[in-house]
C-alpha positions, -999 to 999 in steps of 0.1 A, spaced: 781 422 -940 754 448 -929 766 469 -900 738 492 -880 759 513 -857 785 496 -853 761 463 -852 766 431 -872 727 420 -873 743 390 -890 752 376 -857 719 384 -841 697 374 -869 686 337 -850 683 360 -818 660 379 -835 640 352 -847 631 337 -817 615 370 -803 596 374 -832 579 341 -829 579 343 -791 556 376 -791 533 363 -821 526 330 -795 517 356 -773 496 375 -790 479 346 -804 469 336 -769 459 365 -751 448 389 -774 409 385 -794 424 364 -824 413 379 -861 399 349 -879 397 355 -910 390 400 -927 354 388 -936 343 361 -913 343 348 -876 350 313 -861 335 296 -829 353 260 -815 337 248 -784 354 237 -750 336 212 -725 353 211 -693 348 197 -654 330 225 -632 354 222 -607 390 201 -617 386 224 -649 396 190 -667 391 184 -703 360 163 -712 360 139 -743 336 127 -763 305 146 -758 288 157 -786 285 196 -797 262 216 -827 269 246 -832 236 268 -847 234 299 -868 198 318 -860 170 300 -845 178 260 -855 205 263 -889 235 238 -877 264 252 -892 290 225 -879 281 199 -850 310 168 -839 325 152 -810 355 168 -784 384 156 -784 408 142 -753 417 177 -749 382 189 -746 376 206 -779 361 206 -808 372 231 -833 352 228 -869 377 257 -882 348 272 -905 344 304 -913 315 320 -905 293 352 -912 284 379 -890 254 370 -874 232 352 -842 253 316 -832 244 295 -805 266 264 -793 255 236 -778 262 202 -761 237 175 -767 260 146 -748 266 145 -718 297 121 -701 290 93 -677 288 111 -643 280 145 -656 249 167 -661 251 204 -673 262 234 -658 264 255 -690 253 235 -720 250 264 -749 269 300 -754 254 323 -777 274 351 -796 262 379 -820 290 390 -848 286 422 -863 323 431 -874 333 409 -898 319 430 -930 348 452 -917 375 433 -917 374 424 -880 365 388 -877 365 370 -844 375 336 -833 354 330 -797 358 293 -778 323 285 -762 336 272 -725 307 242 -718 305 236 -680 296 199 -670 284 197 -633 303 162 -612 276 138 -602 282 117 -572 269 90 -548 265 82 -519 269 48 -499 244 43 -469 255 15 -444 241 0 -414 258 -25 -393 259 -37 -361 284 -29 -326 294 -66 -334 305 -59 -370 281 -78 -390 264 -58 -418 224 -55 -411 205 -65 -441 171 -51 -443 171 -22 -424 151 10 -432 162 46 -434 148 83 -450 170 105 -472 156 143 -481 168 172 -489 192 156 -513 197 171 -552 191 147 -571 194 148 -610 171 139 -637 164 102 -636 174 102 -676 215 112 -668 238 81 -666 253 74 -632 287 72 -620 300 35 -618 285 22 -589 269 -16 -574 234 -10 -559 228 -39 -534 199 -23 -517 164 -4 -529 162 32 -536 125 45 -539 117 87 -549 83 91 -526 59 114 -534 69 139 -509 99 148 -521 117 122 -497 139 88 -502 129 58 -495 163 35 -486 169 -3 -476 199 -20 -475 211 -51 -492 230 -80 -485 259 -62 -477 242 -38 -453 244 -11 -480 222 11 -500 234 39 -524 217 70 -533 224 82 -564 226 109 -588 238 139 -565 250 171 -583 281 184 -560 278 210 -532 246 195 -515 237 181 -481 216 148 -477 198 138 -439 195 105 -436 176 88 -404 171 52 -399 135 40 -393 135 3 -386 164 -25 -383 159 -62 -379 153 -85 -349 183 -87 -323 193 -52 -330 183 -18 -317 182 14 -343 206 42 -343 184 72 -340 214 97 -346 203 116 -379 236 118 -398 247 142 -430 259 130 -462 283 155 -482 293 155 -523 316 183 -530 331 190 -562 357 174 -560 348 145 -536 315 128 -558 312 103 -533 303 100 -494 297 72 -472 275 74 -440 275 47 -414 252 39 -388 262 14 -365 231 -9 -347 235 -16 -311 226 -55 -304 196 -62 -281 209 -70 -247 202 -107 -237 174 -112 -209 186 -115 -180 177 -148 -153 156 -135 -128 169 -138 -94 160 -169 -75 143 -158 -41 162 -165 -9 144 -193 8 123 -185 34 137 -193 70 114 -224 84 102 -224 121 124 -247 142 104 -266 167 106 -248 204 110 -273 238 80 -278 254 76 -257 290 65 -278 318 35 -275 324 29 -259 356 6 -281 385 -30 -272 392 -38 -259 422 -73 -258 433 -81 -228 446 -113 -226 475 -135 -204 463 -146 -182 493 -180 -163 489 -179 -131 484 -187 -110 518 -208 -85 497 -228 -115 478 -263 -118 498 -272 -148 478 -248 -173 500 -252 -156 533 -282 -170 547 -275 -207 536 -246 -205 556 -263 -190 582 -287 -217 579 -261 -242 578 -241 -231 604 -267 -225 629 -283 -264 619 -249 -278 630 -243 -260 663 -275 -275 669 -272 -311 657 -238 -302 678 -256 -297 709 -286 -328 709 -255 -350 707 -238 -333 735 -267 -333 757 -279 -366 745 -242 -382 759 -247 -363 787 -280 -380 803 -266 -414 791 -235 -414 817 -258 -398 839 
């Protein structure tokens, strides 16, 4: 039995052990790795932008110099692929070719330059490949009774939209989604009242306005914002149609109030009233002079003439 001071490293020997390895995990993980005295190794690493989640199955060629592929092969479902070949100093450049369903590229190719190998110091280096999170989003007009409104109009911009040749993330489009030569989007909804717009990289703002809607409904003119984040790829904005208020009857006019027949008024008796010349009028004095003066004596001749005859 070996004694050290009193010690018996007999009964620490397992103790021991388990340090040992402990520190060279350690080590091996956050200290620069030495590959091999005389040469370097690269493994690649393709990972979410945001979630930081292991991507699998895209595809990865590693380079030496301008075009030279050294090694090149799929990730696997923890996100690496790892060629474990040795490798001389020199110019490497790794890169990913494939690109998941839903993804585009943040980082797609890390170069390094290794220059210590020829003395013994050989590096191992992982190549961390970014993928940017596509999303969508979902457009939908429908009216204050409920239904969805097929047919309806609308204008996206300002939205950041991918290359037309990355895939998509799973998604039904019902409606019709036009690129305009302005820059703009060109949306109309489907059956469903729905329209999707496609193809957004994460952390971007979309305006969307309706233009037009269909008969019976009025449009609603509120310009909304549609938001993919990193971690929420997919939006929905709703815009919600008023219906076109009925016509109202026009008001039937009060009739007008007919004249009611009045009672007759006796009619008042006629009463001949002598018209008496004028004093001031010299056209009827003298006949009347005349006249009166021819009676007094027509007047007299009879008196005088009944007079003689009793006599």
């Amino acid at each position: 039995m070996i004694r050290f001071e009193g010690i018996e490293l007999k009964r620490y020997k397992n103790i021991v052990l388990a340090v040992l390895v402990a520190l060279t995990l350690v080590v091996s993980v956050i200290t620069p790795r030495i590959a091999f005295a005389d040469s370097n190794e690269i493994s690649a690493l393709a990972v979410d932008k945001y979630t930081r989640e292991p991507i699998e199955g895209v595809h990865v060629v590693i380079y030496q110099g301008a075009s030279t592929i050294v090694a090149e092969g799929e990730t696997g479902a923890d996100g690496y692929f790892r060629p474990y070949l040795p490798l001389p100093d020199g110019a490497y450049r790794v890169e990913q070719t494939t690109y998941k369903e839903g993804y585009v590229p943040q980082v797609d190719s890390v170069s390094y330059v290794f220059e210590d190998a020829s003395s013994g110091l050989g590096s191992v280096v992982v190549a961390e490949l970014e993928n940017q999170p596509l999303g969508y989003i979902i457009v939908k007009v429908v009216g204050t009774d409920g239904n969805p409104i097929a047919g309806a109009t609308l204008k996206a911009t300002a939205a950041n939209i991918a290359r037309s040749a990355v895939p998509n993330p799973l998604f039904t489009q019902t409606g019709i989604f036009t690129m305009e030569a302005d820059g703009s989007y060109s949306l109309t909804t489907g059956t469903d009242g729905t329209v999707l717009i496609p193809n957004l990289i994460g952390n971007t703002s979309t305006t969307i306005t309706q233009l037009t809607t269909i008969d019976g409904y009025q449009i609603d003119s509120t310009v909304r914002v549609g938001q993919i984040t990193g971690t929420a790829t997919t939006a929905t904005v709703t815009f919600v149609d008023p219906t076109v208020p009925e016509p109202q009857p026009e008001p039937t006019p009060a009739p007008e109030p007919q004249p009611q027949p009045q009672p007759e008024a006796p009619k008042a008796k006629k009463v001949k009233k002598s018209v008496l010349p004028n004093t001031g009028d010299n056209a009827l004095t003298l006949p009347l002079i005349i006249g009166v003066a021819g009676a007094t004596i027509v007047a007299a001749a009879a008196a005088l003439f009944l007079h003689k005859k009793r006599q």
